[in-house]
C-alpha atoms as an extended CHARMM CRD file, in Angstrom:
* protein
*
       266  EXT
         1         1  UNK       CA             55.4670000000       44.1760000000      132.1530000000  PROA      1               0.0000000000
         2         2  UNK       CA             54.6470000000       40.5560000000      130.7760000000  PROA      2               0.0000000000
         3         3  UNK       CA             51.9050000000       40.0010000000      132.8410000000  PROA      3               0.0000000000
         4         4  UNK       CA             49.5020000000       43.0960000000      131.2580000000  PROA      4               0.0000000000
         5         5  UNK       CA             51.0370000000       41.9620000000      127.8920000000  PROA      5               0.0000000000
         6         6  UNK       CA             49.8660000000       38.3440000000      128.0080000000  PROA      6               0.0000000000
         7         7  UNK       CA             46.1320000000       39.5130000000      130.0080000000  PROA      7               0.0000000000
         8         8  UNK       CA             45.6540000000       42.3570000000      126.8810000000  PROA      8               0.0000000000
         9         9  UNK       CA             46.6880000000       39.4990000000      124.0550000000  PROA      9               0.0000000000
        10        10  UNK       CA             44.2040000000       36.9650000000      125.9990000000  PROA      10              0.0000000000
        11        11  UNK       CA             41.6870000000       39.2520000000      125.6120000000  PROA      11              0.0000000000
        12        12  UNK       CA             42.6850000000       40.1420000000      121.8650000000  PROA      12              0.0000000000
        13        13  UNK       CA             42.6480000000       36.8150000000      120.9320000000  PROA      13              0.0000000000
        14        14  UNK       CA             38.9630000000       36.2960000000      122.4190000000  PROA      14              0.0000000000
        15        15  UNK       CA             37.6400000000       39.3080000000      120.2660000000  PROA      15              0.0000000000
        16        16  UNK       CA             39.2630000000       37.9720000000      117.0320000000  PROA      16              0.0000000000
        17        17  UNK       CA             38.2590000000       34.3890000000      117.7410000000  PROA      17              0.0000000000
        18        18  UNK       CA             35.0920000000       34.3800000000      119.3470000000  PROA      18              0.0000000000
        19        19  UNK       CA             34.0430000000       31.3290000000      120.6570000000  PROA      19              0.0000000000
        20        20  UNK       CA             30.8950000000       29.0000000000      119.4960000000  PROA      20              0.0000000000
        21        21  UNK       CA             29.6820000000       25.7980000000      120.1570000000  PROA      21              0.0000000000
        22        22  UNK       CA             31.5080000000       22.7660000000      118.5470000000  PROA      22              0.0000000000
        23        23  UNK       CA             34.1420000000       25.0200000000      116.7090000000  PROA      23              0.0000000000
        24        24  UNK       CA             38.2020000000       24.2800000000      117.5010000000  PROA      24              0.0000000000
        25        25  UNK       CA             40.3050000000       26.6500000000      119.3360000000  PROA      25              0.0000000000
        26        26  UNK       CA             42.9350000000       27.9330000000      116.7700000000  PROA      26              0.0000000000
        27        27  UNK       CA             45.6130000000       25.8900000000      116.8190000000  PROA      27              0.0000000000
        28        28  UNK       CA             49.5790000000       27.0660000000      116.3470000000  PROA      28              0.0000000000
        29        29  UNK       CA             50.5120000000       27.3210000000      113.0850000000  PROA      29              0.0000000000
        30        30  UNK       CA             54.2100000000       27.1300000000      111.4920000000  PROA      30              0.0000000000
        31        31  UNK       CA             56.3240000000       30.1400000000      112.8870000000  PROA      31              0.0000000000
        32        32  UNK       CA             56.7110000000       33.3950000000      110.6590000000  PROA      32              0.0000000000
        33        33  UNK       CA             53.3690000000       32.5560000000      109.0690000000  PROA      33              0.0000000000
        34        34  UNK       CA             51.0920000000       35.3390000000      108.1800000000  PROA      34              0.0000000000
        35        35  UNK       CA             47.3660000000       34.8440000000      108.6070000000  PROA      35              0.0000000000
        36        36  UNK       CA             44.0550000000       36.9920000000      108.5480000000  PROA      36              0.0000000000
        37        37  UNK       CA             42.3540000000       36.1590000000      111.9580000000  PROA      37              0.0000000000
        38        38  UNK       CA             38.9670000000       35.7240000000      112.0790000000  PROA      38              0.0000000000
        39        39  UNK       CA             35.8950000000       33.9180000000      110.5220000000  PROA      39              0.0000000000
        40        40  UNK       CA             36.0570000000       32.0080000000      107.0750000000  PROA      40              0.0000000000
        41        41  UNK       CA             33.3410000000       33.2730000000      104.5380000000  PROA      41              0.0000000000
        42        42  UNK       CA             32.6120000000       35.3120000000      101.7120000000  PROA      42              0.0000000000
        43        43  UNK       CA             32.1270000000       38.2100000000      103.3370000000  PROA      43              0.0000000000
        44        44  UNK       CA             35.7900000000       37.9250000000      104.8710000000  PROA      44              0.0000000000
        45        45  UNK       CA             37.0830000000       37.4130000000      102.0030000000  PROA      45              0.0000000000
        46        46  UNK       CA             35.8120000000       40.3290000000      100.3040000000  PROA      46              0.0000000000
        47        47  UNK       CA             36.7950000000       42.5070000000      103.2180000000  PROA      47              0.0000000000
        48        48  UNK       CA             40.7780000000       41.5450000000      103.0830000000  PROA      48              0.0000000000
        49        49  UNK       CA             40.6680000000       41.9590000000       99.2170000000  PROA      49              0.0000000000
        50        50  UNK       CA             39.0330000000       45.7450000000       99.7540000000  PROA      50              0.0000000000
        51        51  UNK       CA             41.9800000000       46.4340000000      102.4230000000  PROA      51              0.0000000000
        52        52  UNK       CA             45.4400000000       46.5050000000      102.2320000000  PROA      52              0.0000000000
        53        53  UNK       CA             48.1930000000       47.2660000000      104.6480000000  PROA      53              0.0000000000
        54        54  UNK       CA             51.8420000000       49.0970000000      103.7000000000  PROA      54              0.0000000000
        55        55  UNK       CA             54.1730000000       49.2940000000      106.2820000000  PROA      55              0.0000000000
        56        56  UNK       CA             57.4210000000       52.1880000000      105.4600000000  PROA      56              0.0000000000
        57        57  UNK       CA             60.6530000000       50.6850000000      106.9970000000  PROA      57              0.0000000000
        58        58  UNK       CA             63.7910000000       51.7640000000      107.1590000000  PROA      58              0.0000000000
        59        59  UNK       CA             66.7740000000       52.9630000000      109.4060000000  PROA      59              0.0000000000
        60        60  UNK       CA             66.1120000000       55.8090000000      112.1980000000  PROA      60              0.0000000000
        61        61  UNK       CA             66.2350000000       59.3570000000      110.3010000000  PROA      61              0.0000000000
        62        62  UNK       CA             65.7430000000       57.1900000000      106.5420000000  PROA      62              0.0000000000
        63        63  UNK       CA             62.4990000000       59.7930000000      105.5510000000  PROA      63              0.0000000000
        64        64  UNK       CA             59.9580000000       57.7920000000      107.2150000000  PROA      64              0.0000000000
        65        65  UNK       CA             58.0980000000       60.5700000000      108.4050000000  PROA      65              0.0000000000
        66        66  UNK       CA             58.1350000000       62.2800000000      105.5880000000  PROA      66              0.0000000000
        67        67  UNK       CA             56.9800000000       59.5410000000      103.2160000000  PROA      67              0.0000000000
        68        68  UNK       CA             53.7390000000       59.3450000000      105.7850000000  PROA      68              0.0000000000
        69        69  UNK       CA             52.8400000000       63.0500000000      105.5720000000  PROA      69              0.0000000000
        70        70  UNK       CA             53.5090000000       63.3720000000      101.7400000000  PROA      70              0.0000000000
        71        71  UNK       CA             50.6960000000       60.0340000000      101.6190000000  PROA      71              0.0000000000
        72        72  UNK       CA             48.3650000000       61.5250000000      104.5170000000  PROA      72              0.0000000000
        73        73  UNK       CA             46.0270000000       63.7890000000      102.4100000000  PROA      73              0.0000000000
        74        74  UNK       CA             45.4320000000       60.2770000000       99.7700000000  PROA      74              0.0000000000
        75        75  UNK       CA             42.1440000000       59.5860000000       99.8360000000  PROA      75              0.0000000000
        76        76  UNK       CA             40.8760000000       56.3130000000      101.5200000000  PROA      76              0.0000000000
        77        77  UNK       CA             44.2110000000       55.9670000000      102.9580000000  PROA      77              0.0000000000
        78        78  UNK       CA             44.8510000000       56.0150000000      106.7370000000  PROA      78              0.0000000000
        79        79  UNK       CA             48.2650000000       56.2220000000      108.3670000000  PROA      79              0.0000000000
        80        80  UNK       CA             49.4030000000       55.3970000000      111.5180000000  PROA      80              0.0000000000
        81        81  UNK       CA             53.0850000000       56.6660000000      113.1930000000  PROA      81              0.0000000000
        82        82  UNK       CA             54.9140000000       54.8290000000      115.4590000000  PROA      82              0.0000000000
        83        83  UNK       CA             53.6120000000       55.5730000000      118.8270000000  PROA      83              0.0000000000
        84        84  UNK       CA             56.8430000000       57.3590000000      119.7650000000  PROA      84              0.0000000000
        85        85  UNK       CA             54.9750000000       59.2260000000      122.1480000000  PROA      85              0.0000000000
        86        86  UNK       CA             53.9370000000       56.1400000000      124.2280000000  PROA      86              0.0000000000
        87        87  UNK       CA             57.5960000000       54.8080000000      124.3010000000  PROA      87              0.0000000000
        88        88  UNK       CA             58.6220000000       58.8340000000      125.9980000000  PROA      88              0.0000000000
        89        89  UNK       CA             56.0440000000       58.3840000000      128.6240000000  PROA      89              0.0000000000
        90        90  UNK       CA             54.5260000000       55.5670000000      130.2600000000  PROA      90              0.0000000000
        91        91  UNK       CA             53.2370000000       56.7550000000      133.5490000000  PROA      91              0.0000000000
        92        92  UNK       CA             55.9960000000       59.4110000000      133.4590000000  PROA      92              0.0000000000
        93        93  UNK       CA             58.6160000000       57.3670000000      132.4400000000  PROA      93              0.0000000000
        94        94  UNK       CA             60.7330000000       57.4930000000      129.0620000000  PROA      94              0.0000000000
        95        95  UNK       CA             61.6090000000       53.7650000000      128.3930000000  PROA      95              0.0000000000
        96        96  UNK       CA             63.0930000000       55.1510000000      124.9910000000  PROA      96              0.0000000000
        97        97  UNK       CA             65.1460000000       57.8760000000      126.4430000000  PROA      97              0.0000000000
        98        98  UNK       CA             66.4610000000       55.1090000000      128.9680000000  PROA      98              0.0000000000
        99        99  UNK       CA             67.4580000000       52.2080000000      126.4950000000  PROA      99              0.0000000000
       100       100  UNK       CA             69.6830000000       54.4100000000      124.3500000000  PROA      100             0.0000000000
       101       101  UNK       CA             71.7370000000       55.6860000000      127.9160000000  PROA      101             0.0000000000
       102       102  UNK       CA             72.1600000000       52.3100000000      129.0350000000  PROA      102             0.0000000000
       103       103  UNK       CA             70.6310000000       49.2510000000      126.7830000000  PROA      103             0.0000000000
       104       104  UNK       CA             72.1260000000       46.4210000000      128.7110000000  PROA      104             0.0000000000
       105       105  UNK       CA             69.6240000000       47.5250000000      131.2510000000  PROA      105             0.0000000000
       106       106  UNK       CA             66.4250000000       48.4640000000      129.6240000000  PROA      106             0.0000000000
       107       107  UNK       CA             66.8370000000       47.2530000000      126.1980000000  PROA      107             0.0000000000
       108       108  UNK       CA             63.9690000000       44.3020000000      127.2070000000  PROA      108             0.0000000000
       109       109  UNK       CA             61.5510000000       47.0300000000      129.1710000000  PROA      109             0.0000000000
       110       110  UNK       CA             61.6090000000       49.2500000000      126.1280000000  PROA      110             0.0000000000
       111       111  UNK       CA             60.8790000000       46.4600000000      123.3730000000  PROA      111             0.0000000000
       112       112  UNK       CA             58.5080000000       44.9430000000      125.9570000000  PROA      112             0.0000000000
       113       113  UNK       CA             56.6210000000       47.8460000000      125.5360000000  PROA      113             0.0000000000
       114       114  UNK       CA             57.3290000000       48.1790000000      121.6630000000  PROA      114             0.0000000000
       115       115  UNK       CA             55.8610000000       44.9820000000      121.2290000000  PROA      115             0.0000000000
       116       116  UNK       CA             52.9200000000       45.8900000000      123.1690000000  PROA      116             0.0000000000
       117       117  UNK       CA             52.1480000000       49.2150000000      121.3770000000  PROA      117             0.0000000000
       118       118  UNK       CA             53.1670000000       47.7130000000      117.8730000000  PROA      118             0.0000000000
       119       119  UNK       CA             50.3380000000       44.6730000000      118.2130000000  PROA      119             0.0000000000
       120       120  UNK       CA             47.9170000000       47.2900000000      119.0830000000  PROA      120             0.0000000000
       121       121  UNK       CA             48.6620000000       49.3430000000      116.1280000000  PROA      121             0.0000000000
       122       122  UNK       CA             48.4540000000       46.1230000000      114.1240000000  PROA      122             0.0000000000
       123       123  UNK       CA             44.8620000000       44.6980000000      115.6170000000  PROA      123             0.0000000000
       124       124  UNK       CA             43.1970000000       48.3800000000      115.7490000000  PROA      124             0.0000000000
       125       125  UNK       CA             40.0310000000       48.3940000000      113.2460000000  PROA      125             0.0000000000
       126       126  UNK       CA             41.0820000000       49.6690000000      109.8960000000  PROA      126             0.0000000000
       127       127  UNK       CA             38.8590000000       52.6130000000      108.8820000000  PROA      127             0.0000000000
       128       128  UNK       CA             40.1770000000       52.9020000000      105.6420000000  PROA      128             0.0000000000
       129       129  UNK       CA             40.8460000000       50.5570000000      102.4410000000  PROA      129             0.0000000000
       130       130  UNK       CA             44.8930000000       51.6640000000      102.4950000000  PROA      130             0.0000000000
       131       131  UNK       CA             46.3860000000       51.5290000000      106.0070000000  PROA      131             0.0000000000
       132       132  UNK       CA             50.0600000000       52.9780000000      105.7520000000  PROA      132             0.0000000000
       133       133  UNK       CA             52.0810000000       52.3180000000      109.1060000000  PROA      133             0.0000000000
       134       134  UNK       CA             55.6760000000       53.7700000000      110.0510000000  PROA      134             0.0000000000
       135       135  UNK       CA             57.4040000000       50.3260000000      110.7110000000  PROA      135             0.0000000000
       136       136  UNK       CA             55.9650000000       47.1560000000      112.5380000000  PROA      136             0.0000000000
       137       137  UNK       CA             56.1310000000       44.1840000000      114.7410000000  PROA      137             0.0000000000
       138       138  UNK       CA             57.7850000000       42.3570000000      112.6730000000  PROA      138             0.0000000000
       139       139  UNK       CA             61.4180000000       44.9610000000      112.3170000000  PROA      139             0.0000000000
       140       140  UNK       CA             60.6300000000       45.8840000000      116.0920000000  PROA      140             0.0000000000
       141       141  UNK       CA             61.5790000000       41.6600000000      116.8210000000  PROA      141             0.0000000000
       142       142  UNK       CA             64.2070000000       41.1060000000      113.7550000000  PROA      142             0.0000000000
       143       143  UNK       CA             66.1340000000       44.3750000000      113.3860000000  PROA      143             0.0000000000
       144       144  UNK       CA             65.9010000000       45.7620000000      116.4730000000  PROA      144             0.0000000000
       145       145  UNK       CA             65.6510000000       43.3370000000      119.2590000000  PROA      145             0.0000000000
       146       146  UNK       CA             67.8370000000       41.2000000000      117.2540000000  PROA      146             0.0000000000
       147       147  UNK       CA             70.6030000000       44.0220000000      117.1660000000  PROA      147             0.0000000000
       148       148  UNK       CA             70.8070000000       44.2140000000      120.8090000000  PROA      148             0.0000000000
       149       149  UNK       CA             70.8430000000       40.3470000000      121.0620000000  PROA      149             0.0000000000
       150       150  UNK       CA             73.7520000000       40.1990000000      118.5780000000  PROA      150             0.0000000000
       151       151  UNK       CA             75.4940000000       43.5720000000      119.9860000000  PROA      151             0.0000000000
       152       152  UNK       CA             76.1620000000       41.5350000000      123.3350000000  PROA      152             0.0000000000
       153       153  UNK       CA             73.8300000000       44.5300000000      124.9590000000  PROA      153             0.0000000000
       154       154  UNK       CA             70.3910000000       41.9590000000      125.5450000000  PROA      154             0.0000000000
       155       155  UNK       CA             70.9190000000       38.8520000000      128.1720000000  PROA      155             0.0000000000
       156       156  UNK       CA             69.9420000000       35.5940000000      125.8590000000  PROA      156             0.0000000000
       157       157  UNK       CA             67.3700000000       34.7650000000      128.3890000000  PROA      157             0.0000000000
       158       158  UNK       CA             65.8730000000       38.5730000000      127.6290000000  PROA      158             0.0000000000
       159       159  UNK       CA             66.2490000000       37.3650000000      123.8670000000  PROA      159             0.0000000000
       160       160  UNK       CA             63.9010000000       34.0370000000      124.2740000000  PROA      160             0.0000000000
       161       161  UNK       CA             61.3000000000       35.6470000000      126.0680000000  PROA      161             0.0000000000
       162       162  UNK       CA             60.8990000000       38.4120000000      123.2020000000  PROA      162             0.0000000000
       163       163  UNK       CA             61.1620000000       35.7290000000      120.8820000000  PROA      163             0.0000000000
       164       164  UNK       CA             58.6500000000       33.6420000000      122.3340000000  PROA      164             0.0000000000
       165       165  UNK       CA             55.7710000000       36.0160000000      123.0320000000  PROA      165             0.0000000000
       166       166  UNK       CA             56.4740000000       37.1590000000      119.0460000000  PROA      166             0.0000000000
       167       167  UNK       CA             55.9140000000       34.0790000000      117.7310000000  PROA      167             0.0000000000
       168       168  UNK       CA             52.9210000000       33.2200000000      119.8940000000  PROA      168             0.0000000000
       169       169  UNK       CA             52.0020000000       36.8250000000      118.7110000000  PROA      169             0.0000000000
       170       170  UNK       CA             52.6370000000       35.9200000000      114.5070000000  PROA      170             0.0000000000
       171       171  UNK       CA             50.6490000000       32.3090000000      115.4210000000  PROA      171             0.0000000000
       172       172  UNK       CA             47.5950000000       33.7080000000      116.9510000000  PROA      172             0.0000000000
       173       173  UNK       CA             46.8950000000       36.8180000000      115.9450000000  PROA      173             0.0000000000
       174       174  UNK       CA             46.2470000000       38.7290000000      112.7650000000  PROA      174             0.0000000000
       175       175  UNK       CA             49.6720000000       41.1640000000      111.7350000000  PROA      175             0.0000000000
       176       176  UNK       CA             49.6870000000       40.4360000000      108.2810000000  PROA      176             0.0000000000
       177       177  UNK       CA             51.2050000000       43.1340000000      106.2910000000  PROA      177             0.0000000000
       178       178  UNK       CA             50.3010000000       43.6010000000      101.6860000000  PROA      178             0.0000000000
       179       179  UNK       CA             53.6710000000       45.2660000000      100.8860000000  PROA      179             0.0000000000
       180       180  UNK       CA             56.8600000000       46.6580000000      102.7230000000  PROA      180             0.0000000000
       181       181  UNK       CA             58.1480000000       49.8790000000      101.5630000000  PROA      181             0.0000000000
       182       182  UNK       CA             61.7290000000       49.8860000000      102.1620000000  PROA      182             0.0000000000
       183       183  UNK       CA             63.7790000000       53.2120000000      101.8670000000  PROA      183             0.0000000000
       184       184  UNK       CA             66.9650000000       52.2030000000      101.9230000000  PROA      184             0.0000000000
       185       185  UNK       CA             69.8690000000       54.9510000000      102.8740000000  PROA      185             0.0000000000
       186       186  UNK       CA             73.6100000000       54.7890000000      104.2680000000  PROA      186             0.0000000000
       187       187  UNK       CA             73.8380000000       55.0810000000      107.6080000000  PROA      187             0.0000000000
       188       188  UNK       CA             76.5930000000       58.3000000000      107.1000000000  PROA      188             0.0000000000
       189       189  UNK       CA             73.2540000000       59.7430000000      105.3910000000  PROA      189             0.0000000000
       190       190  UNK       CA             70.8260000000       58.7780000000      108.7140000000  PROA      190             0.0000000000
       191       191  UNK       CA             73.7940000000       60.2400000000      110.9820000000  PROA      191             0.0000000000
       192       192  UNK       CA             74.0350000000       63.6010000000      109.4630000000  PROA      192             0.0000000000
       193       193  UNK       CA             70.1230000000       63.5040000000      109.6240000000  PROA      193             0.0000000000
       194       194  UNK       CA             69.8990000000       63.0130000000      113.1610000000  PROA      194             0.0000000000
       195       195  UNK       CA             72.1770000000       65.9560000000      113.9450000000  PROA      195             0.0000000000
       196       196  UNK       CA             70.0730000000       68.0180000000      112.0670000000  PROA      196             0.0000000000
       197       197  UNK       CA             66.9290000000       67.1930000000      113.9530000000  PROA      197             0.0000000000
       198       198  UNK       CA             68.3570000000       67.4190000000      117.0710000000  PROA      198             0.0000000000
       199       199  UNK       CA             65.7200000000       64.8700000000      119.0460000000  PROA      199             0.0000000000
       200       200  UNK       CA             67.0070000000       64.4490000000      122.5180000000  PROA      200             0.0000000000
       201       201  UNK       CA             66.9970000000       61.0710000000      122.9800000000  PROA      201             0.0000000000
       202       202  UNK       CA             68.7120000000       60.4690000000      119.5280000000  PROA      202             0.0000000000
       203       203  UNK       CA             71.6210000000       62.9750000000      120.6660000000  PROA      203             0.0000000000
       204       204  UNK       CA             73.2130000000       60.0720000000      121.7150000000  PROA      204             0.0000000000
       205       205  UNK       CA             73.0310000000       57.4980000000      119.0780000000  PROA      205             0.0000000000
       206       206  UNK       CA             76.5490000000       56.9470000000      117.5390000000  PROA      206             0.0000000000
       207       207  UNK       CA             77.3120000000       56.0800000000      113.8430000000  PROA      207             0.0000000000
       208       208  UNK       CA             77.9370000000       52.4440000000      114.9780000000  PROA      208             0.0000000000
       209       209  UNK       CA             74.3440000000       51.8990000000      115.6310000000  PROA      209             0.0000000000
       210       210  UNK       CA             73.2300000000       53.4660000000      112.4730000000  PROA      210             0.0000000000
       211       211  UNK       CA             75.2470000000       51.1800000000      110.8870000000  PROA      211             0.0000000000
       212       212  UNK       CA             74.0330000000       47.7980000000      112.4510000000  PROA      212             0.0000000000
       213       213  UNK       CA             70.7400000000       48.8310000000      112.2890000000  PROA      213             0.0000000000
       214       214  UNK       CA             71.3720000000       49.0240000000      108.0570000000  PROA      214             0.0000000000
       215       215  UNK       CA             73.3610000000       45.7200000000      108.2280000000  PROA      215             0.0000000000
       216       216  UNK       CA             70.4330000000       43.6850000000      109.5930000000  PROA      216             0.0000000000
       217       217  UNK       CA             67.6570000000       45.6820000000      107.4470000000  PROA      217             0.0000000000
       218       218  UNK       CA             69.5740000000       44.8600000000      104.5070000000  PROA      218             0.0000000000
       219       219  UNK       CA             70.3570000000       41.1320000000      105.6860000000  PROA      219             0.0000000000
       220       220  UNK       CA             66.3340000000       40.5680000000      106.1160000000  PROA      220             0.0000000000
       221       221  UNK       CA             65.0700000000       42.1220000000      102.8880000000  PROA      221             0.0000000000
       222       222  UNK       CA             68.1430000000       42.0410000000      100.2550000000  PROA      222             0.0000000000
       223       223  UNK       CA             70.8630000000       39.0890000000      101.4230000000  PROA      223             0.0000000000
       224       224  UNK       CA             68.7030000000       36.0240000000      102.9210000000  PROA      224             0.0000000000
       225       225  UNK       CA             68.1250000000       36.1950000000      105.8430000000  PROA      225             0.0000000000
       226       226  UNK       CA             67.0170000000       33.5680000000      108.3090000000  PROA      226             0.0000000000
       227       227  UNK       CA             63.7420000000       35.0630000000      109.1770000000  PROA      227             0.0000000000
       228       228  UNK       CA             61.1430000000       35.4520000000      107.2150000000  PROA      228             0.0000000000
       229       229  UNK       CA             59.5020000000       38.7660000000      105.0250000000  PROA      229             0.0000000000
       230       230  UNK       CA             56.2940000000       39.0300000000      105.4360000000  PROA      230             0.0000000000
       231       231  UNK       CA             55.1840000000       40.7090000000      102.6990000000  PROA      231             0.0000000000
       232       232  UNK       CA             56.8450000000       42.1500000000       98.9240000000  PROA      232             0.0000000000
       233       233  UNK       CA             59.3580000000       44.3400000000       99.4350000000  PROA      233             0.0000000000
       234       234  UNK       CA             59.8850000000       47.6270000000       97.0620000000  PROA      234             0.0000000000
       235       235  UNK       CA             63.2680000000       49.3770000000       97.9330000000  PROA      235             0.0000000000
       236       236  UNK       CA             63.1780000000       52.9330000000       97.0920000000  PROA      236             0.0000000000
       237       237  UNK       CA             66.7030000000       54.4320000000       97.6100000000  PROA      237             0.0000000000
       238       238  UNK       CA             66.6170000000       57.5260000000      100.3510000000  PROA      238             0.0000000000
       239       239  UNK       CA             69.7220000000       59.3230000000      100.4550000000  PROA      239             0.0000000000
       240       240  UNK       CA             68.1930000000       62.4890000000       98.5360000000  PROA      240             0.0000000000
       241       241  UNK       CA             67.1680000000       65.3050000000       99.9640000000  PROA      241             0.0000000000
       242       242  UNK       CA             63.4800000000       66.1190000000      100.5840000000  PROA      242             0.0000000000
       243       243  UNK       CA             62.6260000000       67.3940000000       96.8340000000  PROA      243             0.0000000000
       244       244  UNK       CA             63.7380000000       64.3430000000       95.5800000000  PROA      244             0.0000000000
       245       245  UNK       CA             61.9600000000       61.9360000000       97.6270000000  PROA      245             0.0000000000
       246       246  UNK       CA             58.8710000000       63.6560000000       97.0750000000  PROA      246             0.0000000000
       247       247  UNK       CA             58.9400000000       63.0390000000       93.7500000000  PROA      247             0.0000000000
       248       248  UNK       CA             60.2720000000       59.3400000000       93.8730000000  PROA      248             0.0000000000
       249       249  UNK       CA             57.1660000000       58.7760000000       96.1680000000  PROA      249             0.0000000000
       250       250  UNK       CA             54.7350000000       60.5730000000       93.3960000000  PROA      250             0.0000000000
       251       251  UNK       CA             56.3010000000       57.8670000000       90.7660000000  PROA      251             0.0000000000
       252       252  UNK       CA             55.5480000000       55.0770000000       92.7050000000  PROA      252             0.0000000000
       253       253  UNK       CA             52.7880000000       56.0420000000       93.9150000000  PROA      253             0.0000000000
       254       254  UNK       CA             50.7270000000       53.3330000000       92.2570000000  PROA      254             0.0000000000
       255       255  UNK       CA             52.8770000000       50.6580000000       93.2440000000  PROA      255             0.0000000000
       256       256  UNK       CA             52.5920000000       52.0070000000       97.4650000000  PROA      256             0.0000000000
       257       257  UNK       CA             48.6510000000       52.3550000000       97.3270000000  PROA      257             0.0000000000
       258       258  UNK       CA             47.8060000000       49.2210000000       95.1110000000  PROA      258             0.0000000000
       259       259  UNK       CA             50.0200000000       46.4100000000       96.6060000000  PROA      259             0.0000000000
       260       260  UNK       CA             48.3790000000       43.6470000000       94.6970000000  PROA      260             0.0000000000
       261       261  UNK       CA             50.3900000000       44.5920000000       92.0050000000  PROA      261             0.0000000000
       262       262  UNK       CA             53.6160000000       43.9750000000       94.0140000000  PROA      262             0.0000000000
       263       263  UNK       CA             52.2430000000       40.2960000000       94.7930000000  PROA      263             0.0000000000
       264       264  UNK       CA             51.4450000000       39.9220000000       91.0020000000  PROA      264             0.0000000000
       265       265  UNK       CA             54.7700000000       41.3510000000       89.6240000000  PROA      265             0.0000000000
       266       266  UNK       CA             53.6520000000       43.8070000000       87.7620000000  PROA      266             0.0000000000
């Protein structure tokens, strides 16, 4: 699984730094920073201040989905889901469906793969001047693979290896993120959520994980944590039901779809 992983982000990091006579290769730059690949110039410049990038985070069953759809008809705006599909079948294989039966044993091929599949949503050309994505690299490496690291159920040598192809990832290529959209709920709320959805793989996911999951989402954005955010962080609270989370997003819709303001305070 490495080996296609670290041919695909050779080749990604040709197309965002193509080469030319005389110019330096980019070099490593402190870990956790965020940095727009490519060319210096005016042009670039006016490109990354046309386009912005919102990533909605949150627990498993926190309205995710439903934040997405209620944006998805904005104009300019383009969203992109996690590629849930991709982690249910890969050649015929569910890599999800297998890490929540047993993730001592394919809790590393599963967020192999996330990784993979999360840099690609990243580093795909943005269409659009708003790009709103359903999570990111950056929770798939320090909520997720960091809860089976610290749940006992991922080997440390597993751990490293994750940890080092991310931060080769966050050095050399561009997965910068304008604003995270956080929609903080209790796990009890997520729980009662998943039962009502009924998604097979999810049939087995106990209250437990819920709850570590919300420990380590809250550590990173609310309580200091040791890694770092990479972008502003607006916390919308997500225990109420559909109506009123439709209209939460309405009043901030503003602050979603023009994260400048975020960086600016206002």
């Amino acid at each position: 699984m490495l080996r296609p992983l670290q041919s695909w982000a050779a080749r990604a990091v040709r197309s965002v730094w193509p080469s030319s006579p005389g110019s330096p290769a980019p070099g490593p730059g402190p870990r956790g920073a965020q940095r727009r690949a490519g060319p210096p110039g005016k042009d670039r410049e006016n490109e990354k201040e046309k386009k912005s990038v919102i990533c909605v985070e949150g627990n498993i069953a926190s309205g995710k989905t439903t934040c997405l759809e209620f944006f998805s008809s904005t104009t300019d705006l383009e969203v992109l889901t996690e590629p849930v599909p991709k982690w249910r079948n890969v050649r015929g294989h569910n890599p999800l469906g297998l890490m929540y039966s047993d993730p001592s044993r394919w809790g590393l091929t599963l967020q192999t793969y996330v990784q993979l599949t999360m840099l690609d949503q990243h580093t795909r050309p943005q269409t659009s001047p708003v790009r709103l994505m359903e999570r990111s690299i950056h929770s798939a490496r320090y909520v997720f693979v960091e809860n089976l690291y610290r749940s006992g159920k991922m080997p440390e040598v597993d751990y490293v290896v994750l940890s080092e192809w991310f931060d080769w990832i966050v050095r050399n290529i561009d997965v910068s993120v304008d604003l995270i959209v956080y929609l903080r709920t209790t796990p009890e709320t997520c729980y009662q959520r998943l039962k009502m959805r009924c998604r097979e793989e999810e049939k087995v996911i106990p209250l437990e994980y819920l709850d570590a999951i919300h420990q380590l989402y809250e550590e990173w954005f609310l309580k200091g944590s040791p890694f770092p955010v990479a972008a502003p962080v607006l916390v919308i609270e997500a225990d109420h039901d559909r109506q009123k989370m439709l209209e939460l997003f309405e009043q901030n819709r503003d602050r979603i779809l023009m994260p400048m303001n975020q960086k600016l305070g206002l």
